[in-house]
KOLGU-4560 file (N, C-alpha, C; in nm, 3 decimals, padded with zeros to 5 digits):
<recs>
<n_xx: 14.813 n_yy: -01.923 n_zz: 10.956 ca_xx: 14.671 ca_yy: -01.929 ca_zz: 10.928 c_xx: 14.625 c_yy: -02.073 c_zz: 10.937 mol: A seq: 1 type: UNK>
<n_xx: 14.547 n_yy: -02.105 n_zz: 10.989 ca_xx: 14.454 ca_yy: -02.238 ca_zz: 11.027 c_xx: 14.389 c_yy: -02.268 c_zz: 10.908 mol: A seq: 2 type: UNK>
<n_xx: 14.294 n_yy: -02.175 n_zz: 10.854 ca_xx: 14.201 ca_yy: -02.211 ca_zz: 10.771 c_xx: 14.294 c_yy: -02.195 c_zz: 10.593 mol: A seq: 3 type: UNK>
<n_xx: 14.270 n_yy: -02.286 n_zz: 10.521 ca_xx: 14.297 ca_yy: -02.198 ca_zz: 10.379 c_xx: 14.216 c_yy: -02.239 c_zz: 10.268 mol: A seq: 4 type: UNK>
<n_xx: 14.210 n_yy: -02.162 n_zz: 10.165 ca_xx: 14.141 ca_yy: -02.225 ca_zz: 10.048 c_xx: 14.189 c_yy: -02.367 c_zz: 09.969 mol: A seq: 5 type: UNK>
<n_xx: 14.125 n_yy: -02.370 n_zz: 09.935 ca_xx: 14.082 ca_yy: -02.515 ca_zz: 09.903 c_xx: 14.199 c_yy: -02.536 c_zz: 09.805 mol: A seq: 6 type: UNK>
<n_xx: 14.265 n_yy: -02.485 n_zz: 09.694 ca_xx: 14.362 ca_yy: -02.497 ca_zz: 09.679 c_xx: 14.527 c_yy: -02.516 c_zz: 09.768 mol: A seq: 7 type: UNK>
<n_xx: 14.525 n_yy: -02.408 n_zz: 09.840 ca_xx: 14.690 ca_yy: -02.401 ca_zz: 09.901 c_xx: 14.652 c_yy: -02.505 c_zz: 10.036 mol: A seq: 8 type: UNK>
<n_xx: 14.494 n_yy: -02.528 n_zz: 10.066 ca_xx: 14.517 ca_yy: -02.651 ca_zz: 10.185 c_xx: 14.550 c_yy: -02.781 c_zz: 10.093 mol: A seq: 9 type: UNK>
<n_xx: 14.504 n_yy: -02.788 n_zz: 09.953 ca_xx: 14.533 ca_yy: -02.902 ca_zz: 09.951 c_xx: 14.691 c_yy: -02.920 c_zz: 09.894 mol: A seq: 10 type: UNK>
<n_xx: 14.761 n_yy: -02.823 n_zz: 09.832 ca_xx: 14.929 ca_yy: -02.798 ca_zz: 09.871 c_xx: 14.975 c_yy: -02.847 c_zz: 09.995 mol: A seq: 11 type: UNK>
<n_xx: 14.935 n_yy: -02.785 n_zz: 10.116 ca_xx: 14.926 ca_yy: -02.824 ca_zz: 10.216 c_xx: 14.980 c_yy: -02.916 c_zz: 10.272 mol: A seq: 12 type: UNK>
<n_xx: 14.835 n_yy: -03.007 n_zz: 10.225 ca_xx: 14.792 ca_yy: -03.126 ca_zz: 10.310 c_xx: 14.900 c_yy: -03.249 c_zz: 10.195 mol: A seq: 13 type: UNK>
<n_xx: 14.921 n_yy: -03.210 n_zz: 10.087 ca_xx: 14.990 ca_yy: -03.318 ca_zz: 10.026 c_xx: 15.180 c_yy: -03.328 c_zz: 10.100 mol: A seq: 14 type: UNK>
<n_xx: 15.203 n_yy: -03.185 n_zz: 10.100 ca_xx: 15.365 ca_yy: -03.143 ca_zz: 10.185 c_xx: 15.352 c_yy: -03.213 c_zz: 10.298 mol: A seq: 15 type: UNK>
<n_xx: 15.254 n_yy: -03.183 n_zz: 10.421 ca_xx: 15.216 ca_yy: -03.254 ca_zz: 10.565 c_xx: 15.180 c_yy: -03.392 c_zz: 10.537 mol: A seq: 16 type: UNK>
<n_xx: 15.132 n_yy: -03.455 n_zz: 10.450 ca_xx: 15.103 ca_yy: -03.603 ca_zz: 10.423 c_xx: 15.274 c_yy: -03.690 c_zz: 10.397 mol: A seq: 17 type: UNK>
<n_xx: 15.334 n_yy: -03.624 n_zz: 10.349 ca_xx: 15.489 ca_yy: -03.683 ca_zz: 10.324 c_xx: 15.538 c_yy: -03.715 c_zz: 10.454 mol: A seq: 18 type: UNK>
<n_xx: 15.493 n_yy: -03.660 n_zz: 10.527 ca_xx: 15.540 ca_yy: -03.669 ca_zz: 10.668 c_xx: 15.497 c_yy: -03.814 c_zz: 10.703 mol: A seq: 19 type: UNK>
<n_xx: 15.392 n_yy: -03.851 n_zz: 10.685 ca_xx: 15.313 ca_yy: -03.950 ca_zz: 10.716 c_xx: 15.327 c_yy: -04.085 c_zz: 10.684 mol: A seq: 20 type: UNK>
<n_xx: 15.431 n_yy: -04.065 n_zz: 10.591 ca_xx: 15.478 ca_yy: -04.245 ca_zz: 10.495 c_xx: 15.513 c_yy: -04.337 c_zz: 10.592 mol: A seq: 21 type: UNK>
<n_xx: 15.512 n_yy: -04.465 n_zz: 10.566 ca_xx: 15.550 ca_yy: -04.552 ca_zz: 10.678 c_xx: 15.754 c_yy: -04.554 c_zz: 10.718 mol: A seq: 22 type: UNK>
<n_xx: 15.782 n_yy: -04.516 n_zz: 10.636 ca_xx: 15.934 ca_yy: -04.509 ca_zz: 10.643 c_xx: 15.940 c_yy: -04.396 c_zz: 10.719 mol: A seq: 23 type: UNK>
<n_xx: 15.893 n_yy: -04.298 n_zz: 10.699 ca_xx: 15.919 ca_yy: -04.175 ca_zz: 10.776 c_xx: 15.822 c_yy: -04.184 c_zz: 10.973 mol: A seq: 24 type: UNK>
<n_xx: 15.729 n_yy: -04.269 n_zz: 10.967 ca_xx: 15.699 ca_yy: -04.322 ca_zz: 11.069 c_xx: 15.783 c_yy: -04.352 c_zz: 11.153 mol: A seq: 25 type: UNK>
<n_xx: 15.835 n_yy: -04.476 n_zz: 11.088 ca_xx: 15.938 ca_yy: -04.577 ca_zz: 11.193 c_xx: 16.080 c_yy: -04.460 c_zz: 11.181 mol: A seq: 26 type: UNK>
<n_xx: 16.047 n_yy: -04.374 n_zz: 11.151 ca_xx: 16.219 ca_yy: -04.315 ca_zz: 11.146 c_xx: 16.174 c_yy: -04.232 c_zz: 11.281 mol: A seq: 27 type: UNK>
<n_xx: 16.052 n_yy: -04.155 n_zz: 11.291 ca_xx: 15.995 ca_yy: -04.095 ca_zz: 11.438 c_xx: 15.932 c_yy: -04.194 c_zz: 11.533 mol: A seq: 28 type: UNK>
<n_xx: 15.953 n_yy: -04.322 n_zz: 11.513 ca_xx: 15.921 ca_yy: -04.407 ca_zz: 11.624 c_xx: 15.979 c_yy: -04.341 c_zz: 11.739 mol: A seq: 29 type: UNK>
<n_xx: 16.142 n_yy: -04.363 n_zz: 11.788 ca_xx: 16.170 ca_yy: -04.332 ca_zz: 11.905 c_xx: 16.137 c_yy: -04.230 c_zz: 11.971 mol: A seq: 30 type: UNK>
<n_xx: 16.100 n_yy: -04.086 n_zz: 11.905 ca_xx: 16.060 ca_yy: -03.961 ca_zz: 11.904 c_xx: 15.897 c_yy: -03.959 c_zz: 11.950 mol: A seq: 31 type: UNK>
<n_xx: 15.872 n_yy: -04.014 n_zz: 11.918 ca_xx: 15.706 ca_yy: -04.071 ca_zz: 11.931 c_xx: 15.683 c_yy: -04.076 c_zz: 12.075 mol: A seq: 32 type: UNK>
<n_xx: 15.781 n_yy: -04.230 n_zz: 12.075 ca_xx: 15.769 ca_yy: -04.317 ca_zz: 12.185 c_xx: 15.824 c_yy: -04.220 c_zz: 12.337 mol: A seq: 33 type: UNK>
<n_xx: 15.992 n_yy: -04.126 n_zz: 12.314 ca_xx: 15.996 ca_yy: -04.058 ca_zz: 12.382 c_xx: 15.863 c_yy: -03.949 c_zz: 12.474 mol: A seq: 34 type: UNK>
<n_xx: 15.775 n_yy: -03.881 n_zz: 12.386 ca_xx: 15.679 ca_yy: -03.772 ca_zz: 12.387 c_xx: 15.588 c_yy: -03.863 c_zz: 12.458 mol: A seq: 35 type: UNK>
<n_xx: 15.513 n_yy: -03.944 n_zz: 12.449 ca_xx: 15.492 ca_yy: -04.050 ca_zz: 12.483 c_xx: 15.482 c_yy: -04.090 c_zz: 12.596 mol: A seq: 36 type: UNK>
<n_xx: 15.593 n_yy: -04.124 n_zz: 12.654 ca_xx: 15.651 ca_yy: -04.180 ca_zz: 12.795 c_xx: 15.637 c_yy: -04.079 c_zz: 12.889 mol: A seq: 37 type: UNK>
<n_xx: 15.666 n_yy: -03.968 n_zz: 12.836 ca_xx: 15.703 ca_yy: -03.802 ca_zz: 12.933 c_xx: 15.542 c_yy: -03.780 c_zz: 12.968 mol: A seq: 38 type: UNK>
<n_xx: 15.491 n_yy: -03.798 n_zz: 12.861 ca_xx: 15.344 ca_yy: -03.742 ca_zz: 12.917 c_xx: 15.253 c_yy: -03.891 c_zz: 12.972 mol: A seq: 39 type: UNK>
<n_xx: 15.266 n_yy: -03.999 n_zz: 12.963 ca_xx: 15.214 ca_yy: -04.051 ca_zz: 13.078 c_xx: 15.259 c_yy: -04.117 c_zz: 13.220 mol: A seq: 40 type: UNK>
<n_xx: 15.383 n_yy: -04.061 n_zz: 13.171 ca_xx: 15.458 ca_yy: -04.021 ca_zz: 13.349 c_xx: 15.414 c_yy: -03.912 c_zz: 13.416 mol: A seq: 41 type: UNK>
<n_xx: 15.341 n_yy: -03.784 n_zz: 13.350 ca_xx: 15.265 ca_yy: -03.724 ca_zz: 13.424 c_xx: 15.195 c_yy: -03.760 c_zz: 13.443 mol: A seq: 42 type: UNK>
<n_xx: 15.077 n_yy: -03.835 n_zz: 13.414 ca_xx: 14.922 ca_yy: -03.870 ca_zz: 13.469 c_xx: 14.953 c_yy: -03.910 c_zz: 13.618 mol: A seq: 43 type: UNK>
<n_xx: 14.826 n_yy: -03.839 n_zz: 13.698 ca_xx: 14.869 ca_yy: -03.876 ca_zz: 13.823 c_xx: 14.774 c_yy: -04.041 c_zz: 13.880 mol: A seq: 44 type: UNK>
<n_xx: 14.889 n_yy: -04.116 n_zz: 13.965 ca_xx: 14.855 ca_yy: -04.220 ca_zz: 14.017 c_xx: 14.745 c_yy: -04.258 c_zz: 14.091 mol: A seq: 45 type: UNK>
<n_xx: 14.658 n_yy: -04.361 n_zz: 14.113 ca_xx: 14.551 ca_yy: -04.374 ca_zz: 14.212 c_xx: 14.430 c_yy: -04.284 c_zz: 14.186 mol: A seq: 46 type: UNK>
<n_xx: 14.422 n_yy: -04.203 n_zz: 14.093 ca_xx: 14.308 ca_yy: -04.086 ca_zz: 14.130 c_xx: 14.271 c_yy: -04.110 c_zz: 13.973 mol: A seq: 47 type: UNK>
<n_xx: 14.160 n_yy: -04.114 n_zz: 13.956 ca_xx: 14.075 ca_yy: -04.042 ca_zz: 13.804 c_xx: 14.097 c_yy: -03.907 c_zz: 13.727 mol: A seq: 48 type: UNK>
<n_xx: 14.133 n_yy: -03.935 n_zz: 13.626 ca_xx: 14.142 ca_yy: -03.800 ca_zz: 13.600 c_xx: 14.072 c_yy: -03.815 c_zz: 13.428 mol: A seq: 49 type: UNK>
<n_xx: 14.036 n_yy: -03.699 n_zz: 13.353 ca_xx: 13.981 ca_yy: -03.718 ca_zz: 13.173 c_xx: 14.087 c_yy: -03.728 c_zz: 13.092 mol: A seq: 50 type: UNK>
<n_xx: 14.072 n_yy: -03.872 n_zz: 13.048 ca_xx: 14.209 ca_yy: -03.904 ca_zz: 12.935 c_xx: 14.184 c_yy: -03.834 c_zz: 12.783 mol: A seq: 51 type: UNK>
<n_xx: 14.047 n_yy: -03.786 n_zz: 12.780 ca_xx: 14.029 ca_yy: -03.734 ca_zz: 12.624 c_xx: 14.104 c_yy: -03.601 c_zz: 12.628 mol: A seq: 52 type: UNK>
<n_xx: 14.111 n_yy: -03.493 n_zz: 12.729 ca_xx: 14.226 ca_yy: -03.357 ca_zz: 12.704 c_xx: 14.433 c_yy: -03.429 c_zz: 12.665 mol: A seq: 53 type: UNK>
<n_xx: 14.409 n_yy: -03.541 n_zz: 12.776 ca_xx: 14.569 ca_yy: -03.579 ca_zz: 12.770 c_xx: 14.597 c_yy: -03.624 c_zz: 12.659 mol: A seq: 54 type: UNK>
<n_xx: 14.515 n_yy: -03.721 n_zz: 12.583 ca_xx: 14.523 ca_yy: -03.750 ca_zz: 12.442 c_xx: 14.528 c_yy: -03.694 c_zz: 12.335 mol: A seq: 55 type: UNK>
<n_xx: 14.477 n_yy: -03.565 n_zz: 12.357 ca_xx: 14.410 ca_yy: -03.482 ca_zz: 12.264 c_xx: 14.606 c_yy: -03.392 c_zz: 12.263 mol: A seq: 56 type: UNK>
<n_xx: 14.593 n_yy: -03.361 n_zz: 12.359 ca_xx: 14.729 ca_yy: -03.296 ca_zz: 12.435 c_xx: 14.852 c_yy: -03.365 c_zz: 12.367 mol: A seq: 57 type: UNK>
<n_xx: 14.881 n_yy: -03.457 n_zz: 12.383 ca_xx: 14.979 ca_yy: -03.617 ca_zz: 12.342 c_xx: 15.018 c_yy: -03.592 c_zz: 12.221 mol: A seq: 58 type: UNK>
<n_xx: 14.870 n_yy: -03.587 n_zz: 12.123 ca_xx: 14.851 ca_yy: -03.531 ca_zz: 11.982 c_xx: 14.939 c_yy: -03.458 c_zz: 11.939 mol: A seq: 59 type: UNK>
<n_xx: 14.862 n_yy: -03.321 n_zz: 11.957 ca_xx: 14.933 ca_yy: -03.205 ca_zz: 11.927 c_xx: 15.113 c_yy: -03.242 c_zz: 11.961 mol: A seq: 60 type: UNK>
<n_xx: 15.145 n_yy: -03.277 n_zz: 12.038 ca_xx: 15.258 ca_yy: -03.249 ca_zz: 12.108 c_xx: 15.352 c_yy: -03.343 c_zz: 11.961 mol: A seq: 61 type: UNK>
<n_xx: 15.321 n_yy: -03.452 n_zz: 11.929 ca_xx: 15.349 ca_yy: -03.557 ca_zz: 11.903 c_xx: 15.341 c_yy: -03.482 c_zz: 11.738 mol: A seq: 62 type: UNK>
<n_xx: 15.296 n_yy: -03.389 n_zz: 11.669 ca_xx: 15.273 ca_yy: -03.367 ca_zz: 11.561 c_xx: 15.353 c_yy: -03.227 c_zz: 11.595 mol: A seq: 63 type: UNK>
<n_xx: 15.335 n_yy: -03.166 n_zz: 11.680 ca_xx: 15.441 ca_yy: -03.030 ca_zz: 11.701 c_xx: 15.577 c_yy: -03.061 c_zz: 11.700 mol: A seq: 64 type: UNK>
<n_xx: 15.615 n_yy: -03.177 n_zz: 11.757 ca_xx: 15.769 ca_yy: -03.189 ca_zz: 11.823 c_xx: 15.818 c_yy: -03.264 c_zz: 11.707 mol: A seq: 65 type: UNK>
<n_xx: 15.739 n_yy: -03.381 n_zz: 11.628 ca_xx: 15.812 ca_yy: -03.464 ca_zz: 11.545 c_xx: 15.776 c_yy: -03.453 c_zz: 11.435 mol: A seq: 66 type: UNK>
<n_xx: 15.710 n_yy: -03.415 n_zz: 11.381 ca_xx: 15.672 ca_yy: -03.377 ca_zz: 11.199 c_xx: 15.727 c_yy: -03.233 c_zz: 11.153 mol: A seq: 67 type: UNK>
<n_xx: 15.695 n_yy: -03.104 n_zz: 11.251 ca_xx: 15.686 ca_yy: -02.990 ca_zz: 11.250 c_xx: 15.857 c_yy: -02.957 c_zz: 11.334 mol: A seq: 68 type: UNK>
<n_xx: 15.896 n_yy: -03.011 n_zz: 11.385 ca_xx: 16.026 ca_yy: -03.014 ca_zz: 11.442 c_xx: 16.069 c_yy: -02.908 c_zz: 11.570 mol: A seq: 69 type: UNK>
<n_xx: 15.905 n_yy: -02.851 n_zz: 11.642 ca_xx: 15.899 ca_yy: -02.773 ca_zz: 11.725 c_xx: 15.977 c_yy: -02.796 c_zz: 11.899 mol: A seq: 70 type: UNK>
<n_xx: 16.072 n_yy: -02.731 n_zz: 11.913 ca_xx: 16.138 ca_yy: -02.749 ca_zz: 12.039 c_xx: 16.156 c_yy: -02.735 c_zz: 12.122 mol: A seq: 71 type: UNK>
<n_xx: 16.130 n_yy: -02.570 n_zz: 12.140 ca_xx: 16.120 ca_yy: -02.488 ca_zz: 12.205 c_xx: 16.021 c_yy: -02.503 c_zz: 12.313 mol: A seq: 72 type: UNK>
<n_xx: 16.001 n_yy: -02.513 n_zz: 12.469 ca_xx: 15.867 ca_yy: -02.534 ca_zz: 12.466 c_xx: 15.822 c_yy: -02.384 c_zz: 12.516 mol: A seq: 73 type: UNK>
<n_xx: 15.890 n_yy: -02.258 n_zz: 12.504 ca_xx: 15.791 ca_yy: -02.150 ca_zz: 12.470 c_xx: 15.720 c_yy: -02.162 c_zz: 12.347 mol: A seq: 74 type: UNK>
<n_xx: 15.765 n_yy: -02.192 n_zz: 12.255 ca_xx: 15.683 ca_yy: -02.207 ca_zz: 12.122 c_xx: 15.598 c_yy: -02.318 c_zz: 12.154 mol: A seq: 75 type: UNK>
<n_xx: 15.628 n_yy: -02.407 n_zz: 12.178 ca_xx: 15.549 ca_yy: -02.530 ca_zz: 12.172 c_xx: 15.410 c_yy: -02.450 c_zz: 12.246 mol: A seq: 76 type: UNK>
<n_xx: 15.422 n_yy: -02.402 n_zz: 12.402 ca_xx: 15.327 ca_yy: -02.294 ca_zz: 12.474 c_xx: 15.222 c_yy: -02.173 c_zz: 12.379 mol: A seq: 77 type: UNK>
<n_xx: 15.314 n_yy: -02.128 n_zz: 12.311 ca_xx: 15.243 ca_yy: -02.038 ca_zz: 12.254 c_xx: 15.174 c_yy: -02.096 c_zz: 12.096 mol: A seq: 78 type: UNK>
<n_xx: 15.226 n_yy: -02.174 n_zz: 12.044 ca_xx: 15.117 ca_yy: -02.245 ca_zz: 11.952 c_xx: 15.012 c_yy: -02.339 c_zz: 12.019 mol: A seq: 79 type: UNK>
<n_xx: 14.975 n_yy: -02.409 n_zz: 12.101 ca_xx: 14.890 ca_yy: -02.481 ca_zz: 12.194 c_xx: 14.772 c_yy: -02.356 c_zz: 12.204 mol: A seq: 80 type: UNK>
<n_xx: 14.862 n_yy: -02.264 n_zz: 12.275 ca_xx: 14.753 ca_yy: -02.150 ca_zz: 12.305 c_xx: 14.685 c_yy: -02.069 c_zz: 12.233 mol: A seq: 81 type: UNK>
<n_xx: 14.747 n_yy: -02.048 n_zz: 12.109 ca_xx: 14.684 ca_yy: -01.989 ca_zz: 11.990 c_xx: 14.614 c_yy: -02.083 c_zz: 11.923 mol: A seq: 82 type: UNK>
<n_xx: 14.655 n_yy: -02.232 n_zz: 11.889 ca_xx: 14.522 ca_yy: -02.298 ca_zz: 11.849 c_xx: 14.408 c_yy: -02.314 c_zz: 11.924 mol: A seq: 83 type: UNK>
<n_xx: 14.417 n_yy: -02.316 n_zz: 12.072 ca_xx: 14.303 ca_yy: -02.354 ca_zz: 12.176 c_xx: 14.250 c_yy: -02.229 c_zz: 12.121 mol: A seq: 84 type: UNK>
<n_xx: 14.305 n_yy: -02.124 n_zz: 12.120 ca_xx: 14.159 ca_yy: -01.956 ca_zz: 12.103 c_xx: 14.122 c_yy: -02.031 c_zz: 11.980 mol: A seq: 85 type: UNK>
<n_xx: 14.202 n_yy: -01.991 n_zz: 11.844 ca_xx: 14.139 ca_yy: -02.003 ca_zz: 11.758 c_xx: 14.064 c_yy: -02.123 c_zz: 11.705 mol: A seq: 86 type: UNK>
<n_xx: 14.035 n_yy: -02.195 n_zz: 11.747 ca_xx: 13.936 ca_yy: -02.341 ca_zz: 11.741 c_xx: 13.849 c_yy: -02.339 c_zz: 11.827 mol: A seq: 87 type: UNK>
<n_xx: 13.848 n_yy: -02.256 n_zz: 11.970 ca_xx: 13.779 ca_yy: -02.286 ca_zz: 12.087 c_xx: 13.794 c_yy: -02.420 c_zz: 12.156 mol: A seq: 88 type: UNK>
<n_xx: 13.931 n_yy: -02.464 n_zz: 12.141 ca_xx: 13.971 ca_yy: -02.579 ca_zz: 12.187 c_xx: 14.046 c_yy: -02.572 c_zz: 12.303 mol: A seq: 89 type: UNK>
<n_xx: 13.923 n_yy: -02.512 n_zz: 12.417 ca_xx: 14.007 ca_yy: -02.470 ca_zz: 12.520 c_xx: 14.062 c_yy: -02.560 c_zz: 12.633 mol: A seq: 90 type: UNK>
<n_xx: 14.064 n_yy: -02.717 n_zz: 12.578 ca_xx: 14.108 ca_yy: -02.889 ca_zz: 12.639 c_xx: 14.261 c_yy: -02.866 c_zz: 12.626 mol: A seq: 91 type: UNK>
<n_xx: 14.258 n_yy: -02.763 n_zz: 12.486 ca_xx: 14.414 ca_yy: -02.794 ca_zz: 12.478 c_xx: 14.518 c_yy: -02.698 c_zz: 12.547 mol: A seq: 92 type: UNK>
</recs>
């Protein structure tokens, strides 16, 4: 579930904030930096393209793969796609 009451989001958001400490940062630096590299080795060369979806993209990926510990990239696929419906975040 995306949305929750105002109580269990803020359960939540305090469990997902631990993630966030600066020690636990630099411990997903390389992990970061990996996700990172992979996706702007895709951007293609010489040509224009909208950096706000790839960023946006980067994001997610970067909070799926290293906080959330998601690996799979069928899963990784099928959560992308279920948040794009349910947000109407169809960039992602």
């Amino acid at each position: 579930m995306v949305m929750k009451d105002a109580p269990d989001h803020t359960r939540l958001r305090r469990t997902v904030n631990r993630a966030f400490t600066p020690r636990n940062i630099r411990h997903l630096e390389p992990r970061i930096a990996e996700i990172a590299n992979a996706e702007v080795e895709s951007w293609p060369l010489e040509q224009p393209f909208a950096l706000l979806p790839r960023m946006r993209a980067l994001t997610l990926q970067v909070i799926l793969r290293s906080i959330f510990g998601v690996s799979d990239p069928e899963v990784l696929s099928l959560i992308v796609e279920a948040l794009g419906r349910s947000a109407g975040l169809t960039e992602l």
